[in-house]
N, C-alpha and C positions, 0 to 999 in steps of 0.2 A: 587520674582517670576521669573523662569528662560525668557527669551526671546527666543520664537521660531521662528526660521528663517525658518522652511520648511513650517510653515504659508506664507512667503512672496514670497518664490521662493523653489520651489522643487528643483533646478538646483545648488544651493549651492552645493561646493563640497569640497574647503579650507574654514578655514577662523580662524582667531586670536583670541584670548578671554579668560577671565578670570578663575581661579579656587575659583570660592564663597568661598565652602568648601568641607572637605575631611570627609568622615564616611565610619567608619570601622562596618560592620555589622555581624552577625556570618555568612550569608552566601559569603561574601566577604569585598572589596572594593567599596566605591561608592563613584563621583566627583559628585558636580553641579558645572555648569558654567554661565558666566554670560548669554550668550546668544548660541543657540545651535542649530545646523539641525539635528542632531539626532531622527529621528521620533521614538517614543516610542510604542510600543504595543498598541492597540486599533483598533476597527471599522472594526474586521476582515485582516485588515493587521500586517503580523509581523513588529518587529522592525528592523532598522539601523544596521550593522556592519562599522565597520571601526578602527583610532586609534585618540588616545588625547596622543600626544607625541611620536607616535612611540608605543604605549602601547593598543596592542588590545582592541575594548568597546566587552564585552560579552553579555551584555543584556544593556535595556533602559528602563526604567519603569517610567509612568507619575502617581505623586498620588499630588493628588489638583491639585494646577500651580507650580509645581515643576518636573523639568525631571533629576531622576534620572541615573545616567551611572557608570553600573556595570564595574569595569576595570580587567584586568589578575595583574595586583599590583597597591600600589599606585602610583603616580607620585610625583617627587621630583616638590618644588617651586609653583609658582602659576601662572604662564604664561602657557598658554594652544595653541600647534597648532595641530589643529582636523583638519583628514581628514574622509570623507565618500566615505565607498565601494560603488563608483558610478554604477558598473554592477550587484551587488544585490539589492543598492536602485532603477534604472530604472527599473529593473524587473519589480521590485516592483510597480511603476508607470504606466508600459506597463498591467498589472494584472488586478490593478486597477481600471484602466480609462475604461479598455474591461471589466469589471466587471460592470458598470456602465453602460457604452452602451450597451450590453448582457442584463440586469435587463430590460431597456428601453424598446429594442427591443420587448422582452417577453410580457411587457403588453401592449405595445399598437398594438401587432397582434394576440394575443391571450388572452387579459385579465390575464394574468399570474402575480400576483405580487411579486418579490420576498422578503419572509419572511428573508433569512438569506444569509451569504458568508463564507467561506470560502479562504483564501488563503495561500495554502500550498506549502512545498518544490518540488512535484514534480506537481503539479495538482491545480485549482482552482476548487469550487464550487460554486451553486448558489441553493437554492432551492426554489422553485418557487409553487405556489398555484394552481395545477394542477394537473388531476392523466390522462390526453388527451392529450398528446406530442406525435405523433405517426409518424417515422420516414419523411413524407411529410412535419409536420409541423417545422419539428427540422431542415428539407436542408432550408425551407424558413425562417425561423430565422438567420440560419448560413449566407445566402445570403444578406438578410440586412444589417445584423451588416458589414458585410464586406464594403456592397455598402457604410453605410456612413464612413467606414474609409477611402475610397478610397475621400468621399467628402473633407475630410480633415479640418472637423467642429471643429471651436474653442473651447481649455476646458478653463472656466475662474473658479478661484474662489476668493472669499470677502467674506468679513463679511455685516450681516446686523441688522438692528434695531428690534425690535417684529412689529414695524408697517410696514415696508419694508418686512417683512416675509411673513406678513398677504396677501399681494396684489399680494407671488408667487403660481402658481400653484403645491408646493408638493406632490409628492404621497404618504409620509411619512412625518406626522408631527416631528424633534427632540422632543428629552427625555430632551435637555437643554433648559432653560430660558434666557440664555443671550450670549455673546461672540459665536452666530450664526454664521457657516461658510457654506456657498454655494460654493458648485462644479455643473456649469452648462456648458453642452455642446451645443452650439446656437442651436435653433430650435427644441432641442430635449427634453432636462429634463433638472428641477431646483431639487437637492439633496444635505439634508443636511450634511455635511459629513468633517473629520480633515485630512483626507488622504493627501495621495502624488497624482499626476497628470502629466499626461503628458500638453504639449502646445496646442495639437491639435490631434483628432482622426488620423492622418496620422501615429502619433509616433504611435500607438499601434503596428502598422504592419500586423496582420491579428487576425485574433479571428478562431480558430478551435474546432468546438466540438466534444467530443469523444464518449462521451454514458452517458446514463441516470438508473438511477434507485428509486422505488418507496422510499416515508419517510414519511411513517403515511399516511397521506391524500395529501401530496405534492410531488413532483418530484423532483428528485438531479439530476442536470448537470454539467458535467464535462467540463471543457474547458481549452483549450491554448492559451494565448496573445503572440506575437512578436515575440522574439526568442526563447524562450521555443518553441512555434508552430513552430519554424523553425526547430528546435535540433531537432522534435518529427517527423518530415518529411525525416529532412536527414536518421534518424535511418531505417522510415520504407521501405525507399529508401532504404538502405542498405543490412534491410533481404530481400528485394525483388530481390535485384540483387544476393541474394546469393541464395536465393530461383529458379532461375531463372536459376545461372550456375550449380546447384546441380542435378536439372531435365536436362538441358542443354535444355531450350527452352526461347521463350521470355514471358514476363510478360502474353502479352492477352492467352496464353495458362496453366500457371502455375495452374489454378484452375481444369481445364480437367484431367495435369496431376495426379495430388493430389487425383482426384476423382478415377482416376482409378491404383492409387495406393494402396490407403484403399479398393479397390477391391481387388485388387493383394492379399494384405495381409489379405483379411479377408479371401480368400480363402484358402492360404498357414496354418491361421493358423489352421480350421475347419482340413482338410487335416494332422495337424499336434496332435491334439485332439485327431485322429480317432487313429493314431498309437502310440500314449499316451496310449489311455485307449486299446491297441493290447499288449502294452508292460507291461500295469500295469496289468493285465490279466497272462502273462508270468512269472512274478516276483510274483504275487500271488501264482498260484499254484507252483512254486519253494518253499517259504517260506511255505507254510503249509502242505509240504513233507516233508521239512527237521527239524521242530519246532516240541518240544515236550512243553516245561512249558510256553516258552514266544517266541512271533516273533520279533527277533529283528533283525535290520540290523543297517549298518552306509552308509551312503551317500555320496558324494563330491560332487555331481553335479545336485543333485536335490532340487527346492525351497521349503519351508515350505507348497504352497499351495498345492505341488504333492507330500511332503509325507503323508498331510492329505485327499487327494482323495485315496491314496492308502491305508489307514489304514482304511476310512470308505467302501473304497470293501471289505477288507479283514475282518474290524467287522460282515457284512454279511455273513461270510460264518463259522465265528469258535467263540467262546466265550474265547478263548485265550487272555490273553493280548496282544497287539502290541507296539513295541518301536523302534523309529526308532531318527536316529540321522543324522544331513546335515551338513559338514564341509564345505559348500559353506556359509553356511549362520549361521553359531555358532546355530542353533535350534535344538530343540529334540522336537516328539512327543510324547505321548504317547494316548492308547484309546483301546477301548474295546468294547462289546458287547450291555454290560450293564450288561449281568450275570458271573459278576466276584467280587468277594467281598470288592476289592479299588475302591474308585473314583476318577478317573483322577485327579479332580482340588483339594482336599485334599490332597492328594499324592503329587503335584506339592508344594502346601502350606505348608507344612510340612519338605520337604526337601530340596528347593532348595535354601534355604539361607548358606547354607553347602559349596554352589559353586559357589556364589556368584549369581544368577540366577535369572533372572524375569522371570514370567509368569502366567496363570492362566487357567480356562477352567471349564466345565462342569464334571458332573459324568464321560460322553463316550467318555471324550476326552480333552486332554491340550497341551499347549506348551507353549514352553519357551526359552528365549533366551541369549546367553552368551556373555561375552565381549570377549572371544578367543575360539578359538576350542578346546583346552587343558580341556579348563572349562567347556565346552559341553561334549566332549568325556567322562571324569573322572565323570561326572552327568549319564553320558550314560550307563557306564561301572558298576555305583553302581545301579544303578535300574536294570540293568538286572538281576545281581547279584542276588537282589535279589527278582526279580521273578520269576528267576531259583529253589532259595529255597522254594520258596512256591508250 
């Protein structure tokens, strides 16, 4: 059975020790050693990175009392010195422990228990027994949790007996029967739990929460411990000052500006619609003076969605087919009335593997799109073709 030392002290960070043995498995390399900090996957926290020799651990996997350690090759000899990426495992710690007192918080100010955790690379999770978080009660959460980091509440953990278990107040009984570990932060919560931990709510550094959303009958909250919370401050610090020199105002007005931005432009582009549809108007009766079998034009500077506004004016006014082609955007339409004997998306189905071309559509109407213009054009060039012949 390997020896686990992040049982004893999370803060391990060197240390010397043996190579049990070495197995080679199809999906790599794997050491055990005599005794290890390497925390292993489990309990909603990831596992350990670091090296055993200089020799990257890729993964850590505990099965029974064995901690296995996936390596990038094997290690010569059997003298082992392990080091642990101490600012992913404090992370890890800092997650944690605010994951823990976060759970805390929740149920004893809102009866909230949380069901499950998550702890991910960019984000933590907790989901909690509740569909009644409404933002009043999530600032008064957030405020707690803060206040007792700021108390700077001891985190202890040990192990205990089933009858020392018996006499704690859990709010979660373990799924284990024996080799019992408590993580309790004084005054607050006794939890059973293998994780890593900080010494003291003070390490967490802050707890921020970012937003919630519903899961089944229970609520998902999002949260920040330490410096992740700090990284995710600087950033928003950052688009605010750039938000800030962009409008060139200071922060307390940045929302004024914004709002009467999306004024500005909803009106520019209403304004800009009207002489759209002045000019698709223009370009209509151009094209169905000068069309005889088929309407087709080419484009460079119009998107897929305005040569399909212009094709369904122009289906109103003639049962011609329409073809148009956008070299801004590799697309081609095509569309009709409905009183023309092809149908768009058959038509589309049928030949556009010819040009290498995706798309698809209705009877009165398709498009499709090219990897080049060359390939759009030549798709262009042969439908016109031939609906010039028909």
């Amino acid at each position: 059975m390997t020896k686990k030392l992040y049982y004893d002290s999370a803060y391990t960070k060197e240390w010397q020790t043996t190579i049990r043995e070495k197995i080679e498995r199809e999906d790599g390399s794997y050491v055990l050693l005599e005794e290890t900090a390497f925390y292993p996957h489990g309990g909603g926290q990831p596992c350990d990175a670091g090296k055993i020799n200089g020799i990257p651990v890729l993964d850590v996997i505990l099965e029974e009392d064995e901690v296995f350690h996936k390596l990038d090759r094997m290690p010569d000899g059997l003298s082992a010195t392990c080091q642990i990426d101490w600012q992913l495992r404090f992370d890890h710690m800092q997650q944690h422990s605010g994951q823990h007192l976060l759970s805390a918080v929740c149920r004893d100010l809102f009866e909230a228990n949380t069901v499950s955790f998550h702890l991910g690379t960019d984000y933590c999770t907790i989901d909690v027994e509740t569909l009644d978080l409404e933002p009043r009660k999530l600032a008064a959460i957030e405020f707690e949790v803060n206040r007792n980091i700021y108390e700077n509440r001891a985190i202890t953990s040990y192990f205990v007996s089933p009858e020392k278990l018996a006499q704690l107040p859990l709010v979660k009984q373990p799924k284990v029967t024996k080799n019992i570990r408590i993580v309790e932060i004084a005054d607050i919560e006794y939890n059973a739990c293998g994780g890593t931990h900080v010494k003291s709510t003070g390490e967490i550094g802050m707890i921020k929460l970012l937003k919630t959303e519903k899961q089944k009958e229970n609520t998902r909250i999002y949260f920040l411990c330490g410096f992740r919370a700090l990284a995710e401050f600087n950033e928003n610090v950052r688009i605010l000052g750039t938000l800030s020199a962009k409008f060139n105002t200071g922060k307390d007005e940045i929302m004024d500006r914004i709002e009467k931005w999306e004024h500005d432009h909803k009106q520019v582009q209403t304004e800009l619609n009207v002489l759209k549809e002045k000019l698709d108007d223009y370009l209509a009766d151009g094209l169905l003076a000068e069309s005889k079998d088929v309407i087709s034009q080419q484009f460079v500077d119009k998107s897929l969605k305005d040569m399909q506004s212009l094709a369904t004016k122009l289906a109103s006014r003639t049962d011609l087919p329409i073809l148009f082609v956008t070299t801004m955007e590799n697309k081609v339409v095509l569309a009709h009335s409905g009183n023309y004997s092809s149908a768009c998306g058959a038509y589309f189905k049928t030949n556009l593997g010819n040009f290498q071309g995706k798309g698809g559509g209705s009877d009165k109407m398709a498009q499709a799109g090219f990897a080049s213009s060359e390939e759009a054009l030549a798709f262009y060039r042969f439908a016109e073709e031939q609906f010039r012949g028909n």
